[in-house]
N, C-alpha and C positions, 0 to 999 in steps of 0.2 A: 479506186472508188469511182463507181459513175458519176457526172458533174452536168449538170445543164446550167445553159447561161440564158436569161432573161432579157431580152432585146427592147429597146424602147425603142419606138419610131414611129412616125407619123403616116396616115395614110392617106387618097385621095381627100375624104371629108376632113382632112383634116384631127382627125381623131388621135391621140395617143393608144397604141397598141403593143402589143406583146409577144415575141416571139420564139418558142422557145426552144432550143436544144442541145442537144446532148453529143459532148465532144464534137464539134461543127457539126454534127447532123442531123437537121432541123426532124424532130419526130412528131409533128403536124403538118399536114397536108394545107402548109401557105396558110392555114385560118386563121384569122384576128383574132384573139381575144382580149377583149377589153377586162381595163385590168380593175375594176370594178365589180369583178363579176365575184360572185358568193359562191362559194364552197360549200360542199353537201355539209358537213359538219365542223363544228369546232375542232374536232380532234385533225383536220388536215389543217383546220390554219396556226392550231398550233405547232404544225410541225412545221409547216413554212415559215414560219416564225423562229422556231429553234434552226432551222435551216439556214435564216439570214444572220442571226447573230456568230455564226460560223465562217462569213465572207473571207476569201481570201484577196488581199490586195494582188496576192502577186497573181492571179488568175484575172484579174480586172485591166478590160484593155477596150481602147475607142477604136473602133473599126474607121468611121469618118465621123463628121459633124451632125448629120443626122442620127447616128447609133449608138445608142448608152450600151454594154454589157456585162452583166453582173453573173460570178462564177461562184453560184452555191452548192451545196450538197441536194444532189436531186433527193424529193421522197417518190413515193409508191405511184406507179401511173394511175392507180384507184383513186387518189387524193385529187388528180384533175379532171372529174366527171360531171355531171350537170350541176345547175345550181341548186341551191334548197329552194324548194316550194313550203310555202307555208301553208301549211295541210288546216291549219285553223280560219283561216281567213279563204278557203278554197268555197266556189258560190256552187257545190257538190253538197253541203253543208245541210242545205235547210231555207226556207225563205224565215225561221225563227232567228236563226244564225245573225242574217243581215238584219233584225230589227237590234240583237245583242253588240255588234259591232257599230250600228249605225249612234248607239246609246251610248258608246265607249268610245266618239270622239275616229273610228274609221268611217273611209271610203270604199270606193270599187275596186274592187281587188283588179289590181294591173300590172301584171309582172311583164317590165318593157326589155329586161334583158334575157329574155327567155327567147332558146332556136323551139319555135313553134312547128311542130311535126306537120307534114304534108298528110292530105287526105283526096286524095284523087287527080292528083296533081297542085293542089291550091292549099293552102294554109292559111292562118286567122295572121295579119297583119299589126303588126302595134301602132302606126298610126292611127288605125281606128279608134283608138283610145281620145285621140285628140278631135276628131270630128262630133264622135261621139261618148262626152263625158260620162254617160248612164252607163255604159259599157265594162261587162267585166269579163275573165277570161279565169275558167276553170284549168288547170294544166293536170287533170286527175282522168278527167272526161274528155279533154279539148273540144271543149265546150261554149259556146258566150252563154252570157244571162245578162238580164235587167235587173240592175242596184235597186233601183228606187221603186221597181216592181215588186221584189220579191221582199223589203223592207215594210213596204203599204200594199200589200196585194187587194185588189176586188173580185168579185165575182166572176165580172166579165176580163179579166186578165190574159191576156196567153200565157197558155202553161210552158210554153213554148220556153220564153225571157223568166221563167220560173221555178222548175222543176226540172222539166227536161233537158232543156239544153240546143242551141242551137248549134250547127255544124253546116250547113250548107254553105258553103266558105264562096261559092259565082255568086249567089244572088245575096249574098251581105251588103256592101256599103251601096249597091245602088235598087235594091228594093228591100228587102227584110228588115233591113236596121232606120230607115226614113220611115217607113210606115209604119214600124214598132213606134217610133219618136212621134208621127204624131196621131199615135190612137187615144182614144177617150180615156181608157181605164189609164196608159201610162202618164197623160197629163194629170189625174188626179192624183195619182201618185207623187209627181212633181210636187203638188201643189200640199199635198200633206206633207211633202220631206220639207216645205217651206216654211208651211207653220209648225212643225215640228221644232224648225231652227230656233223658229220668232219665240216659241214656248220657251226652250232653252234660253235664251235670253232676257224677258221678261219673265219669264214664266208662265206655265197650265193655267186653264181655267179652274182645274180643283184648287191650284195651288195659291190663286185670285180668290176665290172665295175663301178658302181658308184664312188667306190673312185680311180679308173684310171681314169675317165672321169672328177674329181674334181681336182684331180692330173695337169690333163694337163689344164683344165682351168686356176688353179692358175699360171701353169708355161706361159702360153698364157698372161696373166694379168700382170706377172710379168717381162714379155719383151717388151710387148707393155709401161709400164711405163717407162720402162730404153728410149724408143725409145722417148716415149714425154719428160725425163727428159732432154735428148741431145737436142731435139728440142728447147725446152723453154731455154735452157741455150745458144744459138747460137742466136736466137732471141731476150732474153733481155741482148745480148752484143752488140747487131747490125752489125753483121758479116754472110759473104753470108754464106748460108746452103748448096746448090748443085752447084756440079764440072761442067764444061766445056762439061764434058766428064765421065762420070758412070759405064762405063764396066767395065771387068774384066780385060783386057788389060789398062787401063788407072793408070797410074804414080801418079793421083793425083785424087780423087772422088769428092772432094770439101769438106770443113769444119763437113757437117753432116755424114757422110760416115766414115771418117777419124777418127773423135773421138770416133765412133761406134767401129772401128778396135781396137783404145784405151785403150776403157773401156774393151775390151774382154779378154786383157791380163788377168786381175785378176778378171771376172765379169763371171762367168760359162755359167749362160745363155744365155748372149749375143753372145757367142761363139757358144753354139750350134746352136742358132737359126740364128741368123747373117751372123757368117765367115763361119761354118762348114755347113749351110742350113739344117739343121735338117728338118725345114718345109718347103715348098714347098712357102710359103708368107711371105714375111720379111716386107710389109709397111713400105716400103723407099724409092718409087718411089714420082713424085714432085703430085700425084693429091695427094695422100693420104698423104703429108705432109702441101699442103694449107689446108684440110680438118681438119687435127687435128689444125693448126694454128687457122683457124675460131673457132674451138669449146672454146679455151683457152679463142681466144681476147673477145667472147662470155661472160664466166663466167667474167670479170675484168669488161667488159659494166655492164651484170647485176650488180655486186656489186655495182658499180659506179650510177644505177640509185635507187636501192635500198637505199641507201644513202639518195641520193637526194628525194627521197618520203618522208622518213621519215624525213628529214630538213622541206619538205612541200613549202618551198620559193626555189627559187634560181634566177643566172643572169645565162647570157651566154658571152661567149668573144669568138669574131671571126675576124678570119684576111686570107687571100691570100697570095699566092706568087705563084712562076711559076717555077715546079721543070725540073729538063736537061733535059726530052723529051718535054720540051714548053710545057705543061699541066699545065692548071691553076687547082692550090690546094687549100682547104680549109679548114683551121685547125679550129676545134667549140671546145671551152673549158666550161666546167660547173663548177659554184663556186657557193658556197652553206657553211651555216654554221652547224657543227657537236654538240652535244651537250656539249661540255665543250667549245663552243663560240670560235673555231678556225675557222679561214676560210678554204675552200681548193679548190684550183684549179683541176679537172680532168679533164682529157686528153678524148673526144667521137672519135676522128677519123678527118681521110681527105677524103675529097671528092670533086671529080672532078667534074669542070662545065666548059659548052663550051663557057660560057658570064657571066661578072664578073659586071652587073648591077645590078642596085638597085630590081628590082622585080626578076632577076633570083636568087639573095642570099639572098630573104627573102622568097621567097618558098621552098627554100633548107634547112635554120633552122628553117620552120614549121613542113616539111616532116621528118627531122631529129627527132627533140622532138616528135611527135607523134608517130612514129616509135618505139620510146623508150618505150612509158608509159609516157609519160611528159605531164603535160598539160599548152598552152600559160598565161592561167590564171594564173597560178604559178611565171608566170616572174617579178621578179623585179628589173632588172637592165642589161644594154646590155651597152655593152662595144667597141670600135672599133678607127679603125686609123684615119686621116685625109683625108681620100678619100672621094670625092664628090659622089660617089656609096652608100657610107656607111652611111654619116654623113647629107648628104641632106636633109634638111628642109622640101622637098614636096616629091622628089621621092627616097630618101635614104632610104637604111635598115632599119632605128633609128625608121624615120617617118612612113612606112610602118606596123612595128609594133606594135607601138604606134598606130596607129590607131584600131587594135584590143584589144589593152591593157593597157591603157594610164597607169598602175602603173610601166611600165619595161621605167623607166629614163634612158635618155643616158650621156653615161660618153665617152669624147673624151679620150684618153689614154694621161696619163701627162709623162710619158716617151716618145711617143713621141711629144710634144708639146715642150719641153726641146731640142727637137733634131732637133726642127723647128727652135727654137731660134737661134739655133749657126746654123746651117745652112740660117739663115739671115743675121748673122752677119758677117758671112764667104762673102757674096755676096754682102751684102751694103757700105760697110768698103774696102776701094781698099788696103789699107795698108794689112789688114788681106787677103784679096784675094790674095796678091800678096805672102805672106809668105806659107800658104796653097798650092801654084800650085807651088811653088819650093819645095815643101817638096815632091809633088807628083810626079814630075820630076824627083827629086833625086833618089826617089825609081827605077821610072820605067826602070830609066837609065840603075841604079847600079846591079839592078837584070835582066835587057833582058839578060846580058851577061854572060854566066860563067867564061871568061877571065876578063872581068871587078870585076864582083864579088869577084874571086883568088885575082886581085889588092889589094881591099876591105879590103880580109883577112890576106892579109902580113902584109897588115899597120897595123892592129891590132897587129899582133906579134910582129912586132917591136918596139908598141910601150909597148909591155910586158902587154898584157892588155888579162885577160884571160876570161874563159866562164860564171863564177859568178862572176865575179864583177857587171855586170851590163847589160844594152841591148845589144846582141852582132848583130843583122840586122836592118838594117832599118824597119820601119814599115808603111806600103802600106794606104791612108786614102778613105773611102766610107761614102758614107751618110746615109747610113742604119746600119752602123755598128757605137755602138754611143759611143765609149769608143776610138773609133781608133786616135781620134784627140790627145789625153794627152799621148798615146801610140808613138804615131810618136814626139810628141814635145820632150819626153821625152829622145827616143831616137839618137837624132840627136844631143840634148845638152850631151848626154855622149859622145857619138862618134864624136862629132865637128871637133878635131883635123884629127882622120883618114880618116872625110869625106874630109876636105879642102889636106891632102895629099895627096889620092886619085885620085882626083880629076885634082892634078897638074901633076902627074905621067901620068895620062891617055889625059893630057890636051898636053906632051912633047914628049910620046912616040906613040900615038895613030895618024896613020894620017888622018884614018877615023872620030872617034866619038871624038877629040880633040877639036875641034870646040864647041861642046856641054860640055864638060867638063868646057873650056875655060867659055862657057856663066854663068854654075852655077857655077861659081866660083868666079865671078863679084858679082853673084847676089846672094852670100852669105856671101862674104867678105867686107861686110856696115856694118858701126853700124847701122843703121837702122834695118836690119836683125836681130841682133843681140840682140836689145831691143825688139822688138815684138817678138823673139822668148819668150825670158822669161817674159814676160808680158803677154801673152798668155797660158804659163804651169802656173802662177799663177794662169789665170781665170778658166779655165781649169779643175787644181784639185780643185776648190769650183766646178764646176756646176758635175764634172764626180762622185763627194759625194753623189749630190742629182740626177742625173742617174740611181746610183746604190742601190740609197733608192727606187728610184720610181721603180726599175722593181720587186722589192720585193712582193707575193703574201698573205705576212700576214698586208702589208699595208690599214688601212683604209682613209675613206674622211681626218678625223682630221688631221691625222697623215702627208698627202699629203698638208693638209694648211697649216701647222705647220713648215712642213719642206722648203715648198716651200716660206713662209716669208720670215723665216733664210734664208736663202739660199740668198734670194733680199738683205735683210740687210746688209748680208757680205758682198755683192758687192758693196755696196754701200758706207762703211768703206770702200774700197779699196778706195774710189775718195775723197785722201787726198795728203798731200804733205809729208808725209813721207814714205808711201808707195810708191811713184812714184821716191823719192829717192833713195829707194834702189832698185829697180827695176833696176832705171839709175845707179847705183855704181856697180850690176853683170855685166851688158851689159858692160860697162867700164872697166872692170877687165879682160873681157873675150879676150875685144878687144885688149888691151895690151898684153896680151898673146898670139896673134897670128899675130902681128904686125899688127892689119889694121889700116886703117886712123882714122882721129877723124871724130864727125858728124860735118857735113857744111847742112848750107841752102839751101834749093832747091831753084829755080828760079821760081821769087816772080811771079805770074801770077796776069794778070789783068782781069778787068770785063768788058767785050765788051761794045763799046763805046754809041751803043744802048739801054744797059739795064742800062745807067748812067755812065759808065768807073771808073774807080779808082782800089786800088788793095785788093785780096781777105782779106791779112792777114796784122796784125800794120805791119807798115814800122820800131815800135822801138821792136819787136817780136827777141829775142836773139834764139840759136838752141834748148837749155832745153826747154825755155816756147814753144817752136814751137811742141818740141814731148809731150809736157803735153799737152796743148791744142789741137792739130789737132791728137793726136793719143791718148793718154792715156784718156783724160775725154771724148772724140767723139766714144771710143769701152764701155767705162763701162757705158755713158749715150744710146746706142743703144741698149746694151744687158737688163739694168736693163728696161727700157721700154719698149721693146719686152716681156719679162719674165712678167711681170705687166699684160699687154696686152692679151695676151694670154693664161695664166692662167683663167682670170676669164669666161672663156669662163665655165670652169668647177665650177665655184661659185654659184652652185644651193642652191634656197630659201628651198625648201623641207629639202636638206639632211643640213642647216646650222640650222633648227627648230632643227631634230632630236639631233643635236650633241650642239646645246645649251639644251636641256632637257638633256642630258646625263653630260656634261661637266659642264658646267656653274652654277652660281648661285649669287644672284636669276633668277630665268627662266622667260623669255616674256611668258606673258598670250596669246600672239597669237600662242605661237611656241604649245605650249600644245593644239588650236583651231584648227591651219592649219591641224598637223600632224593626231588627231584625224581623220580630218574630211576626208583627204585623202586616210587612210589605214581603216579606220573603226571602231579604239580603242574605247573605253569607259573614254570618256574624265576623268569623275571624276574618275573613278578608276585610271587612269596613272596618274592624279595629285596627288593621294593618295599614292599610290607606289614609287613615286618618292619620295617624300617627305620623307616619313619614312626611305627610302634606303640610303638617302643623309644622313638623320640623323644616321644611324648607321654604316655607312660609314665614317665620321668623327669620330665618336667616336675611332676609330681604326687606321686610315691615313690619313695623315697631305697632303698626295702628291694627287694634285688633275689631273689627268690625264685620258685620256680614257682606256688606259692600265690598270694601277692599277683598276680603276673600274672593268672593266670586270673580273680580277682577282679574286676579290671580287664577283662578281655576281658569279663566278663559284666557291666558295667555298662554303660549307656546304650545305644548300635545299633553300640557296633565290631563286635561279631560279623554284623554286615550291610554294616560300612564296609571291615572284614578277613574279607573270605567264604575264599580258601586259607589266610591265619594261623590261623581259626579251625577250619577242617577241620584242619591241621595238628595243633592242641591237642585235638581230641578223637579223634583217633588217636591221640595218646599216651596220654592219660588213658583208651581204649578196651584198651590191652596190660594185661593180670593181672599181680599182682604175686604170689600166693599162691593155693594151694588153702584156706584156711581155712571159706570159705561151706561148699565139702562135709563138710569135718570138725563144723564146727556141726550140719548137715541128719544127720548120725548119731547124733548127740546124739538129734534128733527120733525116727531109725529106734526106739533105742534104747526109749523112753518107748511109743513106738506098740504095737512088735511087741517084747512083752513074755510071760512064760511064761504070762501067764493068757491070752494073745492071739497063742498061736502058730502058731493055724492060719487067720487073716488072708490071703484073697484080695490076690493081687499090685495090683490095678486098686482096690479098697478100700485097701489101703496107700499107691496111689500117690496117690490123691485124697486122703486122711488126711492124709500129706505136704504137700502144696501148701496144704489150707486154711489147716495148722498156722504152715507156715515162712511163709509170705507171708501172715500176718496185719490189716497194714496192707491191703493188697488184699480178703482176704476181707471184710472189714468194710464194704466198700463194694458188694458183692453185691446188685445188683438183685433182688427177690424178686418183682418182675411177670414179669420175663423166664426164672427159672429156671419158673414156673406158664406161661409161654407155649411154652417147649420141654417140658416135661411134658405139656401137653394138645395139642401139635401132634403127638402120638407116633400114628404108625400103628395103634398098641394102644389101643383103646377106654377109655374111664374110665369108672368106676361113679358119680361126680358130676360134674358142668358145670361149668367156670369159664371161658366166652368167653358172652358175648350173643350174640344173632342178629344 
């Protein structure tokens, strides 16, 4: 086998060299090769490679102390042929080439171990590389070129350092290459490959402005949010947003202005852009404040209908009133059940109509729902007041839409039905009439005056009676307001004493309104007064319980049966003799303590001699039996029959099916017939579901209630295990039980559109509205997305907030 040995040894420069041959003889002609030198391919160094892990020791031998000699298996003499060129970095290429490498972190191609070919005797040297750093050397062409020319080229360039190629190898280092180095075009070359670096480093001008131009967006972005965060927080407190008056000269800017100034103490940007005008646009004038308004009340609708999509059912509850510029309002509430079987009231808006009839407020919540994405299909349950508009059999709301929807049931509101009741009993009952129009008198009296009133409050001092013990004003009564009755009884029996001195003060010192003093003061100081009052705060706190059960929006049907029996029952306990007892022993204790008379008989009245004559009441009737019988059984036999009466008005067969399939057991074979056949169920399947549900539903709770069920439905996957039981249960709990949401939402008109704030845009109101009532939702207000529908506005903007 042929063997060459690889010589190491030093030469004049000092260099380590290579020498190589075969069986002692040398087959290079004495040339160096340094041993550094690059092999046309991998495929030879890996055979040098396999070649040295072959070494033979015993072929290994020091000639002297300068000679290293190593005995491997020679390869192919093709494997020792020139070095690679790298044909990609060759400046034969392109002057694109060198902008590509110049961007990729290369230099000038300079291959310094390269035997440079002779060309007329002379060849391109490799020191020039060092004289002249711009210098590159094609080995394709053997050729120079200019690096930094052919990377920045100009007009006036030589093509020479660019394309062609230089070869005149005499006049190189001492004229071609100095005069190339200092011509105009190649210094600006220079001078671009310099700023080109500096750009690398700090960065392009584009890439400057771009992040000045990101810069101010964000800070654009970042103000406009502070400006909607002020906003949204002025709106869901319900407090006016703009001053009187907004100039510079003005004392007061109004609420939104004001906290702007605020927040700038410690809020930078708001400062610059705000107080110090940095920019030229602040967006705080009132169009661009209804405009973000709408966007907000916007996002809280959609959520609110989204919801409701995905519920798939829902009812509506709608009601009127008439806000301080005489504009009839109407509040539309959407109730829908969420997936853990809650119900939930949401607030859609008010909206103004110029006629409050039956077809103009049934094309009002068609145009609404549809407006929305809603479909009337979906409706199953409408809810509303006692108005003949609403509740009409042929031309009411109810019926109107029932005619396009017979599954949307109407439900009269049992809160107020409750309020119908005692507002009848108030008017049939002259006893009760009579005690109710002095309570109203007392008030109007005591408060027209502020000298009357001062009276009012001395006597309270005097009689050491301070601000929490108890009601310290009278309380004013309305019939729309349904709590105000147990509020005024309530406090009139604390205040008793300071009303009747009061009373006598103003009746002695007064020579105007003493006369009026004088008359309530008659017509307070009866026992008769005196027992109907507290006979009446007894009835009172039972029915003001079941008021404040019915305006409750997590109430269902059941729950409103349920409470409204109890509620008859207790009154009906009340018409005993020992309750009327003690009723008469307060009223008697009261009277003594305030010296009035005792009760006496009224004068007996007869019955006209026409209708038979004789007298109304026994002639052997003592004064007790006269206030049981003609007052105390004549109000709790009025009210508990009215209450009876009236209620069933809402004792629908449908919703007493459903809530016997849910509650009950065993269950009518009809209720499981009707309800199928009405909603569309799979009779045997909800037979089947029920059944099994009921069964593992006891096995776990003893307490058989519609609550605890649902609770149950909504724990672990029955609502996936029972898909028609649980549709079933949130059709129920999807029926209204009361208007109360809208009665609350006027509370809000009220506060909004107030006399400083009377001439409030209906679309700013209605936005005002929704941030206010649905609170919880506003709070959750994306304020990228109200800035992304702002600047995606067809109307141009005076500052940017999207990047390029």
């Amino acid at each position: 086998m042929n063997k060459f040995v690889i010589k190491l040894s030093k030469d004049k420069s000092n260099e380590t060299v290579a020498i190589l041959k075969l069986d002692d003889q040398q087959i290079t002609s004495h040339k160096k090769i340094k041993m550094d030198t690059c092999y046309e391919s991998s495929k030879t160094e890996n055979k040098l490679t396999t070649a040295s892990n072959t070494i033979s020791k015993n072929t290994m031998s020091m000639e002297d102390e300068s000679l290293d000699t190593l005995h491997v298996e020679s390869p192919n003499k093709s494997t020792l042929s020139k070095p690679i060129i790298d044909t990609n970095r060759d400046p034969c290429q392109g002057k694109e080439n060198a902008y590509y490498l110049l961007s990729n972190g290369f230099g000038p191609y300079q291959p310094k171990n390269y035997d440079f070919p002779k060309r007329g005797g002379r060849k391109f040297r490799s020191e020039w590389f060092i004289s002249f750093p711009w210098l590159e050397y094609s080995p394709s062409k053997d050729s120079a070129y200019c690096f930094y020319c052919r990377a920045f080229p100009s007009n006036k360039s030589d093509i020479t350092f660019i394309s062609e190629g230089f070869r005149q190898w005499s006049k190189a280092c001492f004229k071609s290459f100095p005069k190339h180095e200092q011509s105009v075009p190649h210094k600006e070359s220079i001078t671009k490959i310099a700023g080109y670096n500096e750009a690398k480093k700090s960065g392009s001008i584009i890439n400057k402005v771009n992040t000045q131009y990101n810069q101010e967006v964000a800070e654009n972005r970042e103000y406009l949010k502070c400006v909607l965060e002020t906003l949204l927080f002025c709106a869901r407190q319900g407090i006016a947003i703009r001053g009187h008056r907004e100039n510079e000269e003005s004392q007061n800017k109004g609420n939104f202005q004001e906290l702007l100034n605020l927040r700038s103490r410690d809020n930078d940007i708001i400062r610059r852009y705000f107080t110090e005008k940095e920019k030229n646009f602040r967006y705080v004038s009132g169009e661009y404040l209804n405009e973000f308004l709408g966007y907000m009340a916007n996002i809280v609708i959609r959520d609110i209908v989204d919801n409701v999509l995905i519920a798939n059912i829902f009812s509506i509850i709608v009601d009127e009133t008439q806000d301080l510029s005489r504009h009839e309002q109407v509040a539309i509430i959407l109730r829908y059940v969420n997936n853990d079987f809650s119900p939930i009231e949401a607030f859609l808006g008010f909206y103004k109509v110029e006629s409050t009839d039956g077809l103009t407020l049934s094309l009002l919540i068609k145009n609404v729902l549809i407006s929305n994405g809603l479909q009337l299909e979906c409706l199953r349950g409408q809810c509303y007041d006692g108005a003949a508009s609403m509740r009409g059999a042929y031309k009411g709301v109810q019926s109107r839409i029932k005619e396009e929807n017979p599954l949307a049931l109407y439900v009269h509101c049992n809160a107020h039905i409750l309020n119908l009741c005692l507002v009848d009993l108030s008017k049939q009952i002259s006893h009760v009439r009579n005690v109710f129009g002095t309570l109203s008198t007392l008030h109007n009296f005591i408060n027209a005056s502020s000298k009357r009133q001062a009276v009012f409050d001395n006597m309270r001092s005097k009689l050491n009676m301070k601000m929490g013990d108890g009601p310290s004003t009278l309380k004013s009564l309305s019939d729309t307001r349904w709590s105000c009755r147990i509020d005024a009884l309530e406090s009139l029996i604390f205040n008793y004493q300071v009303v009747i001195d009061s009373l006598e003060n103003i009746s002695e010192n007064d020579s105007i309104h003493g006369s009026d003093a004088n008359s309530l003061l008659k017509s307070m100081k009866t026992f008769e007064f005196l027992f109907c009052v507290h006979f009446f705060r007894d009835i009172m706190s039972i029915t003001n319980i079941l008021s404040k059960y019915l305006q409750s929006s997590n109430i269902d049907y059941s729950s409103v049966q349920h409470m409204t029996k109890a509620t008859i029952q207790e009154l009906s306990n009340m018409r005993c003799e020992d309750k009327f007892d003690m009723i008469w022993s307060k009223a008697n204790v009261m009277r003594i303590d305030n010296e009035i008379c005792s009760p006496i008989l009224s004068r007996k009245s007869k019955v006209p001699k026409k209708l038979g004559g004789g007298l109304k009441q026994n002639e052997n009737c003592n004064v007790k039996d006269h206030y049981k019988i003609n007052i105390y059984f004549q109000v709790l036999d009025t009210i508990i029959s009215d209450m009876k009466e009236r209620f069933k008005e809402n004792d629908i067969h449908i919703l007493n099916c459903m809530q016997d399939i849910i509650v009950n057991e065993p269950i009518k074979f009809t209720s499981f017939q009707d309800v199928s056949t009405m909603y569309g169920f799979n009779e045997s399947e909800l037979k089947a579901e029920t059944k099994i549900f009921n069964r593992m539903y006891k096995s776990l709770n003893t307490e058989n209630t519609i609550q605890s069920k649902i609770k149950y439905m909504r724990s672990g996957d029955n609502a996936i295990g029972f898909p028609t039981l649980a549709k079933l249960y949130k059709l129920f709990l999807t029926i209204p039980s009361n208007s109360a949401a809208c009665e609350r939402s006027f509370s809000c008109l009220r506060r909004l559109k107030n006399y400083l704030r009377s001439t409030m845009g209906q679309s700013r109101l209605n936005h005002l509205g929704i941030l206010q009532i649905e609170r919880e939702r506003s709070l959750n207000i994306n304020n990228d997305e109200v800035i992304k529908q702002f600047d995606s506005s067809t109307i141009p903007r005076r500052l940017k907030f999207n990047n390029f």
